[in-house]
N, CA, C, O and CB atoms as a CASP TS submission, in Angstrom:
PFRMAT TS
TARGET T0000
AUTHOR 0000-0000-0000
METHOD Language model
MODEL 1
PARENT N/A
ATOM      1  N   UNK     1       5.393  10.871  -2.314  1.00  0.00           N
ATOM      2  CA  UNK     1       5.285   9.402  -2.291  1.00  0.00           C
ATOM      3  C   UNK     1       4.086   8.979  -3.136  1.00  0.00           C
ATOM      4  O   UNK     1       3.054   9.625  -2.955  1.00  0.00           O
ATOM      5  CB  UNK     1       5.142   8.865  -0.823  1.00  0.00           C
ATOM      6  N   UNK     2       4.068   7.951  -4.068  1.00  0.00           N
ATOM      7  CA  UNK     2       3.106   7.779  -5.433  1.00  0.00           C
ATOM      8  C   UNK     2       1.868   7.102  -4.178  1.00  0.00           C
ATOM      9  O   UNK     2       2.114   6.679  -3.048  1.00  0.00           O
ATOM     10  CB  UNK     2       3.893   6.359  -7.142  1.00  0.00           C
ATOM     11  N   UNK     3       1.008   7.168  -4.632  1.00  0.00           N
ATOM     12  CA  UNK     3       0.037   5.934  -3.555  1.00  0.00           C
ATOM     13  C   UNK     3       0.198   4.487  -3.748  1.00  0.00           C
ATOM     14  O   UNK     3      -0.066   3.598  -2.939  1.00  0.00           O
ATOM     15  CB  UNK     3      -1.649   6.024  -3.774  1.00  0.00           C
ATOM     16  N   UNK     4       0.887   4.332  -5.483  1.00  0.00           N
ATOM     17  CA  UNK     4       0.741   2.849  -5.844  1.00  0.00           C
ATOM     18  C   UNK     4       1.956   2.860  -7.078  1.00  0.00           C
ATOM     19  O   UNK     4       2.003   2.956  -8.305  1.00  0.00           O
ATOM     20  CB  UNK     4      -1.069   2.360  -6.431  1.00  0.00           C
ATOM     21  N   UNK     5       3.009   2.678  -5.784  1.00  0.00           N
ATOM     22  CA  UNK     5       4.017   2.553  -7.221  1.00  0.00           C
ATOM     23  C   UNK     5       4.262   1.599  -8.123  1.00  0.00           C
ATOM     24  O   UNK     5       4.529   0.545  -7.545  1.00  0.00           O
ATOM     25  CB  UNK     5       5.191   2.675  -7.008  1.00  0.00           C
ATOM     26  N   UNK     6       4.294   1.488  -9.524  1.00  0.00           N
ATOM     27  CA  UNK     6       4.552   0.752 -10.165  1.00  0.00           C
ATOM     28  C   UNK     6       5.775  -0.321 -10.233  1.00  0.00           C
ATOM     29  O   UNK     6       5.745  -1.485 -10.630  1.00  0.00           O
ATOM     30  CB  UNK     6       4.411   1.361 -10.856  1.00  0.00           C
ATOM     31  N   UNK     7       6.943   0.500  -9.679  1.00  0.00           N
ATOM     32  CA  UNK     7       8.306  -0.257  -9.612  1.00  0.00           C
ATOM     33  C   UNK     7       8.414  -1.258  -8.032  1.00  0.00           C
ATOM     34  O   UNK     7       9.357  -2.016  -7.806  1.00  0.00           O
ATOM     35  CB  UNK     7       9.679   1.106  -9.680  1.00  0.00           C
ATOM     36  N   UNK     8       7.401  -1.071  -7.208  1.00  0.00           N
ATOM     37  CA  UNK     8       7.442  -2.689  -6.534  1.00  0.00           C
ATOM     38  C   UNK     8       6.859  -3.331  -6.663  1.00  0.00           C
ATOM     39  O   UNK     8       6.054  -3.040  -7.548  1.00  0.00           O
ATOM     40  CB  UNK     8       7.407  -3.035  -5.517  1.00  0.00           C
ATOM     41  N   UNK     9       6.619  -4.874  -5.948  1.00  0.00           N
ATOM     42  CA  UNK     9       6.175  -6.199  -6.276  1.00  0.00           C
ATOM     43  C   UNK     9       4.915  -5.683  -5.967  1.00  0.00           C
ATOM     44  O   UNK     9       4.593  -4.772  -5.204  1.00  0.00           O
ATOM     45  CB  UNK     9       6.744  -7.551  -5.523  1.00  0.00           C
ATOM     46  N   UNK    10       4.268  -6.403  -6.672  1.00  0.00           N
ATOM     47  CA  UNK    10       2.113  -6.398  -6.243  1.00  0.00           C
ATOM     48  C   UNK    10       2.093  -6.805  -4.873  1.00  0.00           C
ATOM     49  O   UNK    10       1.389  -6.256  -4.025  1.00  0.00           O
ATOM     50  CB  UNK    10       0.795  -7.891  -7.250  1.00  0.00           C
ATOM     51  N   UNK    11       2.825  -7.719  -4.663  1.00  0.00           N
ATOM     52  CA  UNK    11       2.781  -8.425  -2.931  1.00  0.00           C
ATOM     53  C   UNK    11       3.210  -6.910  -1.900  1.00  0.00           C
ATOM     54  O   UNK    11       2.564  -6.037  -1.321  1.00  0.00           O
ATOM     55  CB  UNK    11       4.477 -10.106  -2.642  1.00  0.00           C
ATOM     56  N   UNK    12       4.149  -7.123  -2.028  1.00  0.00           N
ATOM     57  CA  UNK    12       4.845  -5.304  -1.292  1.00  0.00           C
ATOM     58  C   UNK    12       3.555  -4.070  -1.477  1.00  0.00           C
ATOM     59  O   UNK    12       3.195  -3.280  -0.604  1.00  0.00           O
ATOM     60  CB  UNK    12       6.663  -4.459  -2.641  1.00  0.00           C
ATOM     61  N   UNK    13       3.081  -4.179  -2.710  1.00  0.00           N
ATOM     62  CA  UNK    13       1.968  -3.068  -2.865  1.00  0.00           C
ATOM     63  C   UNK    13       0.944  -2.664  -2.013  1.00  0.00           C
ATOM     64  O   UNK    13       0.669  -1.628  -1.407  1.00  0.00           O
ATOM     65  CB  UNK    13       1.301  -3.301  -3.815  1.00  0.00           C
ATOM     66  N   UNK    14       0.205  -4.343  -2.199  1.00  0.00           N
ATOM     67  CA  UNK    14      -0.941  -4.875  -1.542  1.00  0.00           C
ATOM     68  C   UNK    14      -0.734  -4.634  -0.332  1.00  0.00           C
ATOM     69  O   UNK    14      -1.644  -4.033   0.239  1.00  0.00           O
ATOM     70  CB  UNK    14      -1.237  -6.195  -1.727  1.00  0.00           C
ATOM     71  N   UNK    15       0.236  -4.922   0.312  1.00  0.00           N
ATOM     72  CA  UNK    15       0.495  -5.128   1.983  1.00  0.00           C
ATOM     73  C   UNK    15       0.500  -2.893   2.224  1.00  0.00           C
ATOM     74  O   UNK    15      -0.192  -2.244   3.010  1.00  0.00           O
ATOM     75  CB  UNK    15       2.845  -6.423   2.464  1.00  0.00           C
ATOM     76  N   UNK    16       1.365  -2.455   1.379  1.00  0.00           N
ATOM     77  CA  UNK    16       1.206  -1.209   1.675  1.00  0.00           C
ATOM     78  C   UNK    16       0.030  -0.648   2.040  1.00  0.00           C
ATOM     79  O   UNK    16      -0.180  -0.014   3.074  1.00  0.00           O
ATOM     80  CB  UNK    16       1.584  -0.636   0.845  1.00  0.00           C
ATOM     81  N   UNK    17      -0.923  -0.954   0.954  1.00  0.00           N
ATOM     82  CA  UNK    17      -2.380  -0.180   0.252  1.00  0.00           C
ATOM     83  C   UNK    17      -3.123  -0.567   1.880  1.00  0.00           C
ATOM     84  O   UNK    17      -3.510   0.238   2.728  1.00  0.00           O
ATOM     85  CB  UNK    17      -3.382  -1.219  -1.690  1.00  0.00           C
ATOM     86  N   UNK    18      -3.147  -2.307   1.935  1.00  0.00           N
ATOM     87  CA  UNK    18      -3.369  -2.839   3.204  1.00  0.00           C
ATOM     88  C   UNK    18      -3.140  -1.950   4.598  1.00  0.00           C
ATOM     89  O   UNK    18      -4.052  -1.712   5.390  1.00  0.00           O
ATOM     90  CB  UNK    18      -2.528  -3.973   3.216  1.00  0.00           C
ATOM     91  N   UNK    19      -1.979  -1.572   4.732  1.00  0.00           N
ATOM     92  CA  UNK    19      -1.529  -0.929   6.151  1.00  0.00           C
ATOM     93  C   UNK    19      -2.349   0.778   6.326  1.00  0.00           C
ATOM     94  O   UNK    19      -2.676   1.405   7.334  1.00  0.00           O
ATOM     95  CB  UNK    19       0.514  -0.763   6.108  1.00  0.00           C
ATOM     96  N   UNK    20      -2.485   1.167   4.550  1.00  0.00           N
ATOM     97  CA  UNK    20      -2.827   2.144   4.960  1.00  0.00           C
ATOM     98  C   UNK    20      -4.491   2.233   5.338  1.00  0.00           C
ATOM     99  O   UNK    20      -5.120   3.024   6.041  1.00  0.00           O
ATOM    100  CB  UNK    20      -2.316   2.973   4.059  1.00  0.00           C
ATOM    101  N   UNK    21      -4.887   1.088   4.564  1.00  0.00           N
ATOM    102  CA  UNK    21      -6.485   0.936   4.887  1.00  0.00           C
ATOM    103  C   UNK    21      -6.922   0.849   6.250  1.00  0.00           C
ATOM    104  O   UNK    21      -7.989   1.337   6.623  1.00  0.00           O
ATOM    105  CB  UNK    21      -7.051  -0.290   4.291  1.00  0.00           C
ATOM    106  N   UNK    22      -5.802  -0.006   7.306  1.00  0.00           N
ATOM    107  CA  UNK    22      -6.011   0.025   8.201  1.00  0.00           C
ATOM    108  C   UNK    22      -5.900   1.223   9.006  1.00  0.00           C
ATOM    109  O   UNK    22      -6.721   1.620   9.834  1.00  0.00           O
ATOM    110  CB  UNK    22      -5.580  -0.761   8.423  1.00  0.00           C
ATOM    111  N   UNK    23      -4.727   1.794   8.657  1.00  0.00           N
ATOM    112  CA  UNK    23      -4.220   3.318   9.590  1.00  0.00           C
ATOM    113  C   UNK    23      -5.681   4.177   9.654  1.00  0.00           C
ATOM    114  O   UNK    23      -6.122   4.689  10.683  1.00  0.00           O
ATOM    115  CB  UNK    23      -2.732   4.532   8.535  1.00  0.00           C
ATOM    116  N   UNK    24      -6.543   4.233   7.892  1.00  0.00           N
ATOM    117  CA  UNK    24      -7.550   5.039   8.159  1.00  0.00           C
ATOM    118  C   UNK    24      -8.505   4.672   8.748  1.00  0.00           C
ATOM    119  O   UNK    24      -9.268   5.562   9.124  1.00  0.00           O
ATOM    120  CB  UNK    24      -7.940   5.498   7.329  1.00  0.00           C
ATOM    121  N   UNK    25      -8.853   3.273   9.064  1.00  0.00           N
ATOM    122  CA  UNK    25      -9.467   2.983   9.684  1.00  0.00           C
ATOM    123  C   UNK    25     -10.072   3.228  11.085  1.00  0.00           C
ATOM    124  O   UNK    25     -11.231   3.249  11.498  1.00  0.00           O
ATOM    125  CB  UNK    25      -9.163   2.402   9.468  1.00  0.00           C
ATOM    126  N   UNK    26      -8.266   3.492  11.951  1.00  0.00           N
ATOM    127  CA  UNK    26      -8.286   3.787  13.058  1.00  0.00           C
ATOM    128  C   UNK    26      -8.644   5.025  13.290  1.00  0.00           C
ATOM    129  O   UNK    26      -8.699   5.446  14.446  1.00  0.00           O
ATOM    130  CB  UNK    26      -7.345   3.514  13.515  1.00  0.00           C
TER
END
């Protein structure tokens, strides 16, 4: 799985990059 794929929307991206920032968070 890429960390930051190019072929979806920046919105879809962001929210990904987002969820995972949080996961490490926890």
């Amino acid at each position: 799985v890429d960390v930051c794929p190019k072929g979806l929307n920046p919105t879809k991206a962001i929210g990904k990059i987002k969820e995972l920032m949080v996961r490490r968070a926890l």
